[in-house]
N, C-alpha and C positions, 0 to 999 in steps of 0.2 A: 478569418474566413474570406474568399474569395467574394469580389461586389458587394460588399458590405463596408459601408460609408457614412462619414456624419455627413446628414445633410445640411445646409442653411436653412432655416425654418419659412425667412424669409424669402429664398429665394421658392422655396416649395410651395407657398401660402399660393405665390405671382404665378409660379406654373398652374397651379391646381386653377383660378381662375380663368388663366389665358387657355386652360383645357376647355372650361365651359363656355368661350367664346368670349370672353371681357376682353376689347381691345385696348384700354388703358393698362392692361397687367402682362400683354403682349407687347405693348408699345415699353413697358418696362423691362422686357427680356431681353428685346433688340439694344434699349440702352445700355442693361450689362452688359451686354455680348459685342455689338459692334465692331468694338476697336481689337478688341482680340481677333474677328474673324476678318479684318480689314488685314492688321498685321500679318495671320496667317496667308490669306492670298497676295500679300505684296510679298512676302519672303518665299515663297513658292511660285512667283509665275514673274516677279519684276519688276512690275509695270502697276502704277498707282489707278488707270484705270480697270484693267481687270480685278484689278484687288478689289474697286466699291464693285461692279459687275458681281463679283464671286460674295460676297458681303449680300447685296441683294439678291441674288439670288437662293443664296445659302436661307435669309429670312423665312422667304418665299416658302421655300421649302418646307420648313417648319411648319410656319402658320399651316402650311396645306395639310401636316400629318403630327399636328402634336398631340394628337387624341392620340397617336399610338405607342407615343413616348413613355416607359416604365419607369415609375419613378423606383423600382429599387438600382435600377444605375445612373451614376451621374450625370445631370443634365449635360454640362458641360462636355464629358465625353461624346453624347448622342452628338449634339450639336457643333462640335467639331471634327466627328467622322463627316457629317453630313457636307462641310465646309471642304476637308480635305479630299472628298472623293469628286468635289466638283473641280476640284483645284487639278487633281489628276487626269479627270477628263478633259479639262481645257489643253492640260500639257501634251495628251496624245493627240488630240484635235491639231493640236499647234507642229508636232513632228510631222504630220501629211500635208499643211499648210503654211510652210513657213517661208518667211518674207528676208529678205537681207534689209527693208525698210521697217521693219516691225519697232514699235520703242527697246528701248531700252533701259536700265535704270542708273545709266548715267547722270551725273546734274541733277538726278533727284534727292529732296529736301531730306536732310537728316532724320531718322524718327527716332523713339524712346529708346532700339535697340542699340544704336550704334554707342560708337564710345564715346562721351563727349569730354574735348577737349578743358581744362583749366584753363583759370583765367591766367595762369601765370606762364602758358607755354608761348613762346613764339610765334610768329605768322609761319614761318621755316618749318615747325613742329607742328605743326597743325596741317600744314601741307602733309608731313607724312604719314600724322593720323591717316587724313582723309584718303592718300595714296592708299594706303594698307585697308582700309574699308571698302574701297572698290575693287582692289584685287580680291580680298575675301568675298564682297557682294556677288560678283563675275566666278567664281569657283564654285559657289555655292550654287549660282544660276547654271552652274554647264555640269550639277551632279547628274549622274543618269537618275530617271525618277522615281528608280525602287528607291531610291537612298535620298534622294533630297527630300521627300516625305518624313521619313525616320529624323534626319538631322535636324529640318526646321522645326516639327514638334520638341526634338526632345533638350536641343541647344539653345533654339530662338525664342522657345515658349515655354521652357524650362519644366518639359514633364515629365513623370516618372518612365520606365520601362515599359512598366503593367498598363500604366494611361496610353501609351503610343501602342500597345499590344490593342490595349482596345478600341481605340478609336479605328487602328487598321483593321480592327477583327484580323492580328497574326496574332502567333505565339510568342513570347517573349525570348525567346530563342533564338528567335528569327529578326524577330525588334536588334538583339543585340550584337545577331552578326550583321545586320545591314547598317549596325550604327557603326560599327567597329570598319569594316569597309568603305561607306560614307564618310569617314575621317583621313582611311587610308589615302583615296583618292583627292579629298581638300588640300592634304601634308604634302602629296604628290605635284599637286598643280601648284599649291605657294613654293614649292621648291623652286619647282622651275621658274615663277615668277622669283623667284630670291627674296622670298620672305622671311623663309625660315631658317 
């Protein structure tokens, strides 16, 4: 059946609490969640500061409406629609307002996605890891942003179809022609970078 899910009991117990105001069972929600919704706005917008930005504020949000969270659907989905649509209003804020000086995510610090290099590979091969992670990083950053939503949930955060159908509120239809497209246009740009 459609939304029907095991839940974690314990994750349910911290909800049901952090509904009735306990901020230690809210302070434990943001612990789960955190790094997930750090990752999600760093791989969507870049830039390690918008990412905590989007992180705090995504909290924010919750704490303001989680009386009105159902728990017959998954926490985690609610609260990374809520992450990703702020993630997407940043990105259209940022097309009316965009800087040639704005960061970038250059020179920034590896995190748990990327590939990490063996101890046994070269300095030489490690260069090329790193090469090949920036041009992927840079592809991913110049999807248009019907498709870089689709891609970073469903590649970067490893979700199902039906999970990115719901956190976008689309159809799965639609999840998998924008995922199918969203690769077309990565395959296209590594090309031309000479990746592929």
């Amino acid at each position: 059946m459609v939304g029907e899910f095991v839940v974690d009991s314990t994750e349910l117990k911290i909800i049901k609490l952090a509904k009735k105001g306990n901020h230690e069972a809210f302070s434990d929600l943001v612990d789960l969640y955190k790094n997930k919704i750090y990752h999600l706005g760093y791989r969507m917008l870049g830039n390690k500061q918008e990412a905590e930005d989007i992180t705090q504020e995504t909290f924010l949000r919750v704490y303001k409406s989680i009386h009105r969270y159902d728990a017959k659907f998954k926490f985690s989905t609610w609260i990374f629609r809520i992450g990703t649509n702020l993630c997407i209003d940043r990105l259209r804020k940022r097309k009316n307002a965009y800087s040639l000086d704005a960061e970038t995510i250059e020179g920034e610090g590896i995190d748990g996605y990327d590939v990490l290099p063996s101890e046994d590979e070269s300095p030489d091969q490690q260069l090329i890891i790193s090469e090949t992670q920036k041009h992927v990083r840079d592809a991913i950053e110049k999807l248009p942003e019907k498709y870089k939503s689709v891609v970073v949930l469903r590649y970067l955060h490893d979700l199902s179809l039906q999970e990115v159908g719901d956190i976008l509120d689309m159809p799965v239809t639609t999840v998998k022609t924008r995922v199918h497209r969203g690769r077309e246009y990565l395959r296209k740009r590594l090309e031309h970078s000479h990746l592929l």
